[in-house]
N, C-alpha and C positions, 0 to 999 in steps of 0.2 A: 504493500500500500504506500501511495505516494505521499506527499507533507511538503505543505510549502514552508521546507525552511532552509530559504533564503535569505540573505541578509542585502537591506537594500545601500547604496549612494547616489549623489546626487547634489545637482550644486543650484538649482533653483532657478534652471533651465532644462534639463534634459536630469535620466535616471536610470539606473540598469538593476537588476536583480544577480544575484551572485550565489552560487549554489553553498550549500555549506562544505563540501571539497572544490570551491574557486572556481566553478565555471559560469562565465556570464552567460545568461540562457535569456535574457529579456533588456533588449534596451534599443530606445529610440534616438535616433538622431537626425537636424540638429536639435530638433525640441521635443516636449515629451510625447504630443499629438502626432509627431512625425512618424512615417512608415518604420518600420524595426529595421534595424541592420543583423540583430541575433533573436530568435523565437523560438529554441528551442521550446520552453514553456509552452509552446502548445502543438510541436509537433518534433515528436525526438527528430524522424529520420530527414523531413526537410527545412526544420527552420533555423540550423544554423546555432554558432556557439563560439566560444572562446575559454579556453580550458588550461589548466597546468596538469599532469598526466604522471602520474606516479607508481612504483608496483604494489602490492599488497605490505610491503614489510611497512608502509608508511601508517601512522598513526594522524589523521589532521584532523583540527579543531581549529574553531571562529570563535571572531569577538569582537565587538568594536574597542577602538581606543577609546578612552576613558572621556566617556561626554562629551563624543564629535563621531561625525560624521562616515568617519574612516575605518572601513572595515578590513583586518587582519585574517588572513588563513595562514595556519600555519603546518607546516608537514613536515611533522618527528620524525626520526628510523635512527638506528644504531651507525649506520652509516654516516647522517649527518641532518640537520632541522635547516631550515627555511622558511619565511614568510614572505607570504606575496599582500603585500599590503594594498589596497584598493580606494584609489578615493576618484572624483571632480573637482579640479579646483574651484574655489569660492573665495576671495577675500577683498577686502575694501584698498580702491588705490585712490581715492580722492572722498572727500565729503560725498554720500549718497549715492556715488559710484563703485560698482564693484565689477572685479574681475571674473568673471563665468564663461568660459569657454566651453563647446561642446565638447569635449573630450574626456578618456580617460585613461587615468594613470595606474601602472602596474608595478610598482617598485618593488624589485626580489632583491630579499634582506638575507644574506647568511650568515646565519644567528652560530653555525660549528660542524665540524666536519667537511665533507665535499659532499653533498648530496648529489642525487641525480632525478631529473623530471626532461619531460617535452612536452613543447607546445603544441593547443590543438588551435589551432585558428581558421575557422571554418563560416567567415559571414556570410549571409544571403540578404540579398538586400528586398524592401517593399516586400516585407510580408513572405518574402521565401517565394516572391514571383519573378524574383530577377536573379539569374545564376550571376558569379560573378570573375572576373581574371586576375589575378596577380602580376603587376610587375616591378622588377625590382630595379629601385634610380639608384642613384649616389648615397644618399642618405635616408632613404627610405623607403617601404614599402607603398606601392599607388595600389588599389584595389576600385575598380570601376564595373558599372554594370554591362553586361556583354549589350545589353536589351539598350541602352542610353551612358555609351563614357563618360559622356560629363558627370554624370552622377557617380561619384568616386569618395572614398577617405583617404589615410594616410595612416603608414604605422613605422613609428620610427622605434628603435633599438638600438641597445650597446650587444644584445647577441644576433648571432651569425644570422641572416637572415634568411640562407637556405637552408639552416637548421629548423630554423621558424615556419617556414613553409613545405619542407618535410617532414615534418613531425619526428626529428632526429635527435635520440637523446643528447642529453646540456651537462655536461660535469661543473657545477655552480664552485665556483672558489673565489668570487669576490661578489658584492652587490651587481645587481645589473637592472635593466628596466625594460620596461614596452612603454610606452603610450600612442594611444590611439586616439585620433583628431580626424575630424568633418572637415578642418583646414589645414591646408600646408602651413606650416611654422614658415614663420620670417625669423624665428631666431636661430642659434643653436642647441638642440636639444643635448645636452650630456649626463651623468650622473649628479654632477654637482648641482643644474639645473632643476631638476625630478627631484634632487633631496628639499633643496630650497623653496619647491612648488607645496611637499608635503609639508613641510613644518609652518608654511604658508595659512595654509588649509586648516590644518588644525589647530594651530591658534586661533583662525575667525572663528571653530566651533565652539574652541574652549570658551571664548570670549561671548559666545551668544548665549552659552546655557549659563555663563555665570552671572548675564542679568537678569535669566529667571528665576521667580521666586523658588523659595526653599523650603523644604518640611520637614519634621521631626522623624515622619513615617514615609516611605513609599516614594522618595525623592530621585531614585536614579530610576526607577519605572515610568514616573512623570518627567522627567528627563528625557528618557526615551521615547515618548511617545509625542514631547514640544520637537522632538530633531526629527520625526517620521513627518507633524505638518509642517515645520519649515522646507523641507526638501520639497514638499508639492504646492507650494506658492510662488509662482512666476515672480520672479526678480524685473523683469522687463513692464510688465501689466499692471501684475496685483492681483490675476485672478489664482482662485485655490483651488486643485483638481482632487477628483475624492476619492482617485487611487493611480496609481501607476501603471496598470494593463487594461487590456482587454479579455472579455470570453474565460476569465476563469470560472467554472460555471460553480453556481450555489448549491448544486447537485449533482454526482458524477453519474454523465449520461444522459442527463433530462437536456431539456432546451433553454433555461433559464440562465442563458451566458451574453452578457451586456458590455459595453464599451463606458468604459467610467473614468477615461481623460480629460475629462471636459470641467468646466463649473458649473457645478448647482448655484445656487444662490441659498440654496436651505442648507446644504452641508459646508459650503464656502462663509456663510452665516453664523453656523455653529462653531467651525471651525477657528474664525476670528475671536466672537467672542473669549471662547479658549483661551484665546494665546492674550485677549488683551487683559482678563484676568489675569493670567501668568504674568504681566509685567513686558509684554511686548506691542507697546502701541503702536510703531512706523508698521509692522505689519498689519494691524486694522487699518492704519492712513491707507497706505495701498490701496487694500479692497475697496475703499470706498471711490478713490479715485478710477480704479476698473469698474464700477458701479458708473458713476458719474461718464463713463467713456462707452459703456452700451447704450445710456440715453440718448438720442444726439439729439433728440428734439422734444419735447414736452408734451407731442400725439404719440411718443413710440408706446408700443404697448409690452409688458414683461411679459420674459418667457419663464420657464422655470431654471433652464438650464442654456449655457452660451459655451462657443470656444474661448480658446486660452487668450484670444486676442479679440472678443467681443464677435462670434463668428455666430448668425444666427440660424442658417441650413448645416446639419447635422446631420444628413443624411443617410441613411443607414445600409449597409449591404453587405454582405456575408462574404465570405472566404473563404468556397467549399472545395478548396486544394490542401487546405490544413485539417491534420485529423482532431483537431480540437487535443484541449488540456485530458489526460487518461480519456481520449476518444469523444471525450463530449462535444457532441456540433449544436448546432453550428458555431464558424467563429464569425464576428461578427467587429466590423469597424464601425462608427460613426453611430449614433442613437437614435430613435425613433421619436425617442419621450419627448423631445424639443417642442414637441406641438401640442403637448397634453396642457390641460390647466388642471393647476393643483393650490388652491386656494390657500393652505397652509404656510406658504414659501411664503409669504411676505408679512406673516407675525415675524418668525426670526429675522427678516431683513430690518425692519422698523425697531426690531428690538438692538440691534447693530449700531441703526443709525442714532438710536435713544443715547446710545453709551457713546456715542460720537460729540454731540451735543452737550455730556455732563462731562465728557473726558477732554477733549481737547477739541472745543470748535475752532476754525480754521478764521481765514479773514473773512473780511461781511459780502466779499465776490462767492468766498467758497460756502458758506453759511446759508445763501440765497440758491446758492446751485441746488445744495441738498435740500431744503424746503420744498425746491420745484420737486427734486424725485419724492421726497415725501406726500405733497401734493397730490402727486400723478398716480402714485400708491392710493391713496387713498379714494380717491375716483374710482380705481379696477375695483377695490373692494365694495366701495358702494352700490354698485353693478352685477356684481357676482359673491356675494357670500351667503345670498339667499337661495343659489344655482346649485345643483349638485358638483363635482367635480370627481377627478380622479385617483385622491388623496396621497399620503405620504408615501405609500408601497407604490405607485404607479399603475396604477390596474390598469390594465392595456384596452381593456374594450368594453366595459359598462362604467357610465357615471352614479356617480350616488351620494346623498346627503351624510359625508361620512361627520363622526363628532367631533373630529382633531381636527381636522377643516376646519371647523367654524370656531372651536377654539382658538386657532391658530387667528383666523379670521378678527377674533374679540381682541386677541395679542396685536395685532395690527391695529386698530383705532385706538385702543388705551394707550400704548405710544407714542404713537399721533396724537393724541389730545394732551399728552403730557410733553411734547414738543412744543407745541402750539402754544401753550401754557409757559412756557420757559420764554418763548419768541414774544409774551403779552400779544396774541391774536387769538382773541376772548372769541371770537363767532368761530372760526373754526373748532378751537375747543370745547368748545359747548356741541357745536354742529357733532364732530366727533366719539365725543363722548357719551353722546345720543344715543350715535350707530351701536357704541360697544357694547350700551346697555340694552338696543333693542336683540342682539346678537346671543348676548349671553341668558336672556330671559327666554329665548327661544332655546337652546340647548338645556338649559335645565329642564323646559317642559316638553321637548323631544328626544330627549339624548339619555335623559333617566328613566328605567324601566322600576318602576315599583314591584314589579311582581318578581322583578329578579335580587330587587334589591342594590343595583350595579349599573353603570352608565354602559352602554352596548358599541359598536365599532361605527353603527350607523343608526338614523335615524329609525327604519325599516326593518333591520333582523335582531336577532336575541345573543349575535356573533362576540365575544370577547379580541379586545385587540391590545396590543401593545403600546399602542401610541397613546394609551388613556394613565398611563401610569405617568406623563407629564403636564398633565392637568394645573398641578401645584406648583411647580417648578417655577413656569410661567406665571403664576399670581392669579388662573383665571378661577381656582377655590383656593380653600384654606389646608393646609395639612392636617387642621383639627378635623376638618368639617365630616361629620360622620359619612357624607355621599361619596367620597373620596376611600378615604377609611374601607371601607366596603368594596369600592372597585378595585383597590392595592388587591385586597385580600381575593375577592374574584378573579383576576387576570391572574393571580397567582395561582391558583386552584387546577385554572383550567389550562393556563399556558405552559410554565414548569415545570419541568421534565429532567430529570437525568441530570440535574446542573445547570440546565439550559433553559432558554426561554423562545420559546414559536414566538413571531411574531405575529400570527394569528393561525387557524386551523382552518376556517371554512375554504373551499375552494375558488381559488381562482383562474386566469388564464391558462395555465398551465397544471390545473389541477391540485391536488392537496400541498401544503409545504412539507417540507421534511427535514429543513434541516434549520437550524437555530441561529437569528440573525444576532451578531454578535453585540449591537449596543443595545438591544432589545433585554436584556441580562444586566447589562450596567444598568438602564434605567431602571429596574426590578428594584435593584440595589438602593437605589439613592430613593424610589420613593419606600421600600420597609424602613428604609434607615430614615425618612422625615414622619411617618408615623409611630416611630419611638421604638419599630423593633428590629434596635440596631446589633444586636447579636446576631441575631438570623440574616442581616443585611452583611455583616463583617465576613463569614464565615462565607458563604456565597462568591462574595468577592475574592478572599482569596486562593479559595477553590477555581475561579474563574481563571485570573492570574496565571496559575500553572496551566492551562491549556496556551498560553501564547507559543510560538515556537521556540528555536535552542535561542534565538536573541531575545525575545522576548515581543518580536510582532504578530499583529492579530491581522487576520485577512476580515473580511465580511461577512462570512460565517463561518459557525462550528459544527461539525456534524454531532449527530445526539450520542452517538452508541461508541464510537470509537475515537470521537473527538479532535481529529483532524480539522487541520482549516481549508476552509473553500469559499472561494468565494473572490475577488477582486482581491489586491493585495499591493501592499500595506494599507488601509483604508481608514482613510480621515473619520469615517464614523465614528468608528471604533476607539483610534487612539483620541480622539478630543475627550469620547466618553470616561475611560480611562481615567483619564489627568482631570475631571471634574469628580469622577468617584472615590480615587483615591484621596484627594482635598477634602474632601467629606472626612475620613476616619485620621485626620493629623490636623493638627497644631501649624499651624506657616511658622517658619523662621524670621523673623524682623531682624535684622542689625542695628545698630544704633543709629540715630538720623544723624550724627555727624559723618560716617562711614558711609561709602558709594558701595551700593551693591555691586 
């Protein structure tokens, strides 16, 4: 049985997946939306890899370096050890400038002895639909597509590079490197160069997680999972992607395999908040200003989800030359969901912009930009929250009056009107605040079922869902309020399982779910743990915890029985969930306020 554990990097442009014996099996370039140049991940024998190659006598183990980015393999044997250390560079060369090139680097470290390895270096370019040539210059390796030359990388090297290209063992007796670039180098690559890029690197990582906050408990997990969403927020934009593949399916074999490069604005939403709790606001500036850049006009109308460069056709279609991840097809680029309306998405946006407003408003140019999108927001809402929709799972092909919609819907005008209020624009606030209360009086007299005792997934059926266990969260009841109280303990009943938690049971497009969506468990978590039964929430959690892989990343879901991950991977749901669950059970660390964190 397979197990995504790989360990990702990534410099906040582009990102590859690295198996836990070093081979790159998943990575796009130049950007992350970009066709793959390696897919192994979803088809061993054509999509292509980058590998260091060892016999049986080796013993190798991964790790990242210590609170960065930079992930270590390392390969033991009596012989002699080695580490192929792996990063993207990322670091700052000027105020608000930083250095991110597409590329990556391979620096082989010999830690003793002389070992021996070969290289597998085997790209395919677009998807494994373009075979490719090798050939070899002065200083480096050209690799272009037979199908279009111009479309080419580069790999440069201190070893032989017909070694490299025949997979010929390497008797290792000093450091040496690879790196792989989308562009020719204008400079000199050499070892001094590749040591200086790494220790480069990992100082901006060291230096990122040491201005986020700190805790007593649970602080290099939260760690881990602020370095998994900085690596998927575009450095260029600002938008946030809610995982780094495609098509790894939710279920091995079924059809439920999705393309998730893209921005939501509900997970890009969640995702910031996150980080700007943690103590990272230039990363909410960003988002907002990728926000403010898919507006361009004050008629445009929201989607739910956009490209990484504000791309609003997402068009979707298969790639049925790939055997899919352990066989599962289809695989699938580009999205379909682009066109659904899901009512939910713009509580958390408004809730974003709420904290934008109290945290750091911008000049009275940029304070007036975001009003208009507030504005605009709030128009779609007053238009459609009374409308069925497609809700937070996406259900491909019935609409319905689901209750986290409209929820979501009441989280969208109560910040708005508390906007509004901030701005002293009393008619809108009031106008506002109307809507929230005509909203939320409607859910309470449709969304609560007396006979069950429990709020339901929809207006219509007697269905339990997941998304009702964020009810409180959001401020739209009280964690006292016995109606609340009652659905914790209901979705618990029916949902939870084996450790895990369904995100719902009844059937949809694709028939029953089956396997456990993975912050559907974190939320489980933090709502026992607001209605006081935080032992049972504690103990959950950390049970939860040890299903993450050998790094400790969570994909988008868990299977129930054997507990493998499946699902998209690394996934922003998951780790934002994560880093707000675990704040839950510790104490934050304060420093003194004369000390710079």
């Amino acid at each position: 049985m397979k197990n995504l554990n790989y360990g990702v990097i990534g410099n906040c442009r582009s990102g590859a997946l690295i198996s836990e014996t070093g081979s790159i099996d998943w990575c796009c370039l130049p950007d992350f939306d970009s066709p793959s140049v390696f897919a192994r991940l979803l088809d061993n024998e054509k999509g292509g890899f980058f590998s260091f190659v060892v016999d049986d006598k080796y013993k190798i183990s991964q790790k990242y370096i210590y609170r960065t980015n930079v992930l270590c393999t390392e390969f033991r044997s009596v012989e002699g050890t080695f580490e192929v250390i792996d990063f993207m560079p990322r670091y700052k060369i000027a105020e608000d400038d930083y250095f991110a090139p597409s590329e990556i680097y391979r620096y082989i470290k010999l830690i003793s002895g002389t070992p021996t390895f070969n290289v597998k270096y085997y790209p395919k370019f677009n998807y494994a639909r373009e075979e490719v040539s090798n050939v070899t210059e002065e200083n480096y390796i050209r690799t272009y597509s037979r199908l279009n030359p111009t479309n080419c990388m580069y790999l440069y090297s201190s070893l032989n590079f017909s070694d490299i290209l025949n997979s010929k063992d390497i008797l290792l007796t000093q450091n040496q490197f690879i790196l792989l670039s989308y562009n020719q180098k204008l400079i000199e690559i050499d070892i001094d160069r590749v040591y200086l890029e790494f220790q480069r690197t990992k100082v901006y990582w060291l230096n990122w997680t040491n201005r986020s906050k700190k805790f007593k408990k649970y602080t290099e997990e939260i760690l881990r999972s602020l370095l998994v969403l900085k690596i998927m927020s575009s450095h260029s934009t600002g938008a946030v992607l809610a995982a780094l593949t495609t098509s790894i399916p939710e279920t091995i074999g079924e059809a439920r395999n999705w393309d998730y490069r893209f921005c939501w604005l509900r997970d890009a939403s969640m995702s910031i908040d996150t980080l700007l709790k943690m103590g990272h606001r230039s990363s909410a500036k960003h988002f907002l200003i990728y926000l403010k850049g898919i507006l361009k006009s004050k008629s445009d109308t929201f989607q739910i989800m956009y490209g990484i460069r504000g791309e609003r056709e997402l068009t979707e279609i298969t790639l049925p030359h790939l055997a899919g991840y352990e066989n599962s097809k289809p695989v699938r680029i580009g999205n379909a969901a682009f066109s659904q309306r899901q009512n939910d998405v713009f509580g958390y946006l408004l809730n974003v912009i709420y904290r934008y407003y109290t945290n750091f408003p911008g000049t009275l140019d940029e304070i007036e930009d975001m009003w208009e999108i507030v504005r605009n927001i709030c128009r779609t809402i007053s238009t459609h929250w009374e409308k069925p929709d497609k809700g937070i799972w996406e259900i491909r092909n019935e609409e319905k009056h689901f209750v986290f919609s409209k929820v979501m819907s009441w989280v969208a005008m109560d910040r708005a009107a508390e906007i509004a209020g901030l701005l002293n624009k009393k008619y809108y606030a009031e106008t506002w605040r109307g809507i929230a209360n005509d909203i939320k009086e409607d859910v309470l007299k449709k969304g609560w079922k007396e006979d069950q005792q429990t709020f339901t997934q929809t207006y219509c059926n007697s269905e339990l869902d997941a998304s009702l266990l964020l009810m409180a969260e959001y401020g739209f009841i009280s964690a006292d309020d016995i109606k609340y109280q009652k659905t914790v303990i209901a979705v618990k009943n029916a949902l939870f399982f084996n450790g895990l938690v369904y995100r719902y049971k009844n059937p949809d497009d694709f028939g029953k779910p089956t396997s456990s969506f993975t912050i559907c468990t974190f939320w489980l978590i933090q709502a026992l743990f607001r209605i006081g039964m935080k032992e049972d929430a504690k103990n959950i959690f950390e049970n939860l915890l040890g299903f993450g892989n050998h790094l400790g990343l969570f994909s988008e879901d868990i299977e129930f029985s054997s507990k493998r991950l499946l699902g998209n991977f690394p996934q922003a749901y998951s780790h934002l969930a994560l880093i707000n669950t675990a704040a839950m059970f510790s104490e934050e660390i304060v420093p003194p306020k004369f000390i710079k964190p």
